[in-house]
C-alpha positions in Angstrom: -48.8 -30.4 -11.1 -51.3 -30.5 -8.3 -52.5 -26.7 -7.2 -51.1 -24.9 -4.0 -53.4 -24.7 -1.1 -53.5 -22.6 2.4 -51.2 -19.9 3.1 -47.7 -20.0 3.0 -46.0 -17.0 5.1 -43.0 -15.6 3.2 -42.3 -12.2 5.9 -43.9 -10.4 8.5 -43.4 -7.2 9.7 -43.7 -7.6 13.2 -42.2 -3.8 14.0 -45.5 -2.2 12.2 -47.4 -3.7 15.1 -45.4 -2.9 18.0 -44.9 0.8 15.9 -48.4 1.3 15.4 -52.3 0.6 16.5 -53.6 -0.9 13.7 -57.1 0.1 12.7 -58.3 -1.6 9.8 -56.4 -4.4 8.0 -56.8 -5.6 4.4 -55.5 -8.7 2.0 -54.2 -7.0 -1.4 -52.9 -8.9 -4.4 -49.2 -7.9 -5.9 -48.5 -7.2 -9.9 -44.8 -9.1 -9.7 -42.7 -10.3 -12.7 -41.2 -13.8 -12.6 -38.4 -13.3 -10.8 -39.8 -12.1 -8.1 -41.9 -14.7 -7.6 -39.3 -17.0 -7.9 -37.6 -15.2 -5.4 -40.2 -15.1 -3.2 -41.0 -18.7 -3.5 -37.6 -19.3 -1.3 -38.9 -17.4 1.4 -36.6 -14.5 0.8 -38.4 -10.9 1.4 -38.3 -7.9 3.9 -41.2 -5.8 4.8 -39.5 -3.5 7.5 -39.1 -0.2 5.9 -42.0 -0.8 3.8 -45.4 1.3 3.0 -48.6 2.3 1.0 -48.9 5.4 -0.9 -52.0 5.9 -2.9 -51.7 7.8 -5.8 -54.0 8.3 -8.5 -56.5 5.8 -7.5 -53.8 3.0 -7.1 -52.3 2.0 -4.5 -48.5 1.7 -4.7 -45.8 -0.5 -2.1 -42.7 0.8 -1.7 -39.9 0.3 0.0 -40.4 -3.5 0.2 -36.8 -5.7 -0.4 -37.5 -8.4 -2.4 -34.0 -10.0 -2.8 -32.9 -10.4 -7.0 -33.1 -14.0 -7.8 -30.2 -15.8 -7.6 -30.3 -17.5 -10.8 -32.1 -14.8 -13.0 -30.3 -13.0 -15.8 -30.8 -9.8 -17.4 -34.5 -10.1 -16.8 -34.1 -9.9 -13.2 -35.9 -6.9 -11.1 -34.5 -4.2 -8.7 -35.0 -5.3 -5.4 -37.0 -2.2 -4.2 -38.8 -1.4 -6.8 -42.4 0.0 -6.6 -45.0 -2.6 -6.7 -48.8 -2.2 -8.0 -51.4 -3.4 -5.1 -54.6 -5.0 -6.6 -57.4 -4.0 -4.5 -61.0 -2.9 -5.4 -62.3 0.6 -5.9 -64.3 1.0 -2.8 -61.4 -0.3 -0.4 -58.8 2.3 -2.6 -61.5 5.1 -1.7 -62.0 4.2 1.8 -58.0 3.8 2.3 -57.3 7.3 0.6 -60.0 8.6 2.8 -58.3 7.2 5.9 -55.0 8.0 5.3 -55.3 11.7 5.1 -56.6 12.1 8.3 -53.2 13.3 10.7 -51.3 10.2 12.2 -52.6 7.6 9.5 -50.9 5.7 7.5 -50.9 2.5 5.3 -48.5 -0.4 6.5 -47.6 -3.8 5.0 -48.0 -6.4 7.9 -47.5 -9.5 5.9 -46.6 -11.5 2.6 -47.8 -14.8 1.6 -48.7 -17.0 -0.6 -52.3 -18.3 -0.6 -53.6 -20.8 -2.8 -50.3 -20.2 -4.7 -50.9 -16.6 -5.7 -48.6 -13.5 -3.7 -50.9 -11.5 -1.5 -50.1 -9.5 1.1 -52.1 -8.1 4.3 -51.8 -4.2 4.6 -52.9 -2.3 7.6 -54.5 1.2 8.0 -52.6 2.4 10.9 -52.2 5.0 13.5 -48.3 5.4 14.8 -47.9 5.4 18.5 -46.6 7.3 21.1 -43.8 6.4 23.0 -45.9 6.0 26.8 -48.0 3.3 24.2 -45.0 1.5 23.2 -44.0 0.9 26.9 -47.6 0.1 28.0 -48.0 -2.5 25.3 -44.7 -4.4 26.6 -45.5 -3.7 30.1 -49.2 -5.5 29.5 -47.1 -8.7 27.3 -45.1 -9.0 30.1 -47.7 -9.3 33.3 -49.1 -11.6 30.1 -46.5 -13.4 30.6 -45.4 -13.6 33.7 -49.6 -14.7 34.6 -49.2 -17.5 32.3 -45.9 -19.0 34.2 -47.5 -18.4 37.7 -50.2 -20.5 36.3 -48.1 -23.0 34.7 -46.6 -23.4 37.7 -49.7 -24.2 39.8 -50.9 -26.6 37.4 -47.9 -28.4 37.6 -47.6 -29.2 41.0 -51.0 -30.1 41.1 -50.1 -33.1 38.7 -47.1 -33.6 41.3 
C-alpha cells in the first residue's frame, strides 16, 4: 500500500474567520478511534460550532461533528464527543497564556489529512465587533469589484 502524501482538506470553518481576527494559528494532531477516521476519510466533518478549551495542561476540542460511520457497529463513536489535541508543552503554555486574556479564544479553522495522519489547524483568536464584520465585507467587495474593472480593461485590450 503506497503511503499518503500532501494535504487532503476534510472541513473548514470558514465562519471563525469572518467571526474573528485571528492572531496566531497552529497545526495540532487529533487522538481519534477508528471509526472516526474512517469517517473522516469520506470527507464527512463539521467544524462550525467547534472550540479549544485547555484544561489541565491539555488541550481539549469540543463541539466538533464528526458524523458516526456508516458501516461501524457497536464500536462506533458519539459524534461530538471531546477530542484530545496533541501539541507540545511550550505551544499548550503559550495558548493557555493567550486565551485568558479578555476577548481570546481558541478556534478550529481546519481538518485535514496530511501525509495520511488527521491534523487540524487551530487558531488563537480575538472575536470581532460588528463595525469589523462590515468593514471586512465592505474591503472584499471594492476587492472585488477592482479585480472586474481590471478584468475588464485587459480584455478589451486583447479585442
Amino acid at each position: 500500500m503506497a503511503k499518503e502524501k500532501g494535504r487532503k482538506l476534510i472541513a473548514q470553518n470558514k465562519k471563525a474567520r469572518h467571526d474573528y481576527h485571528i492572531l496566531d494559528t497552529y497545526e495540532a494532531g487529533l487522538v481519534l478511534t477508528g471509526t472516526e477516521v474512517k469517517s473522516l476519510r469520506q470527507g464527512r466533518a463539521s467544524l462550525v460550532d467547534g472550540f479549544v478549551q485547555l484544561d489541565a495542561h491539555e488541550a481539549w476540542l469540543h463541539n466538533v461533528h464528526v458524523p458516526e460511520y456508516t458501516q461501524g457497529t457497536w464500536t462506533n463513536h458519539s459524534a461530538r464527543r471531546k477530542r484530545k489535541l496533541l501539541l507540545h508543552r511550550a505551544e499548550i503554555d503559550k495558548l493557555e497564556s493567550k486565551s485568558q486574556e479578555t476577548g481570546h479564544t481558541i478556534v478550529p479553522l481546519a481538518l485535514y489529512f496530511k501525509d495520511g495522519r488527521a491534523k487540524i489547524e487551530i487558531a488563537l483568536a480575538r472575536g470581532k465587533k460588528e463595525y469589523d464584520k462590515r468593514q471586512t465585507l465592505r474591503e472584499k467587495q471594492d476587492r472585488r469589484e477592482a479585480d472586474r474593472a481590471m478584468s475588464a480593461v485587459r480584455r478589451r485590450q486583447r479585442a
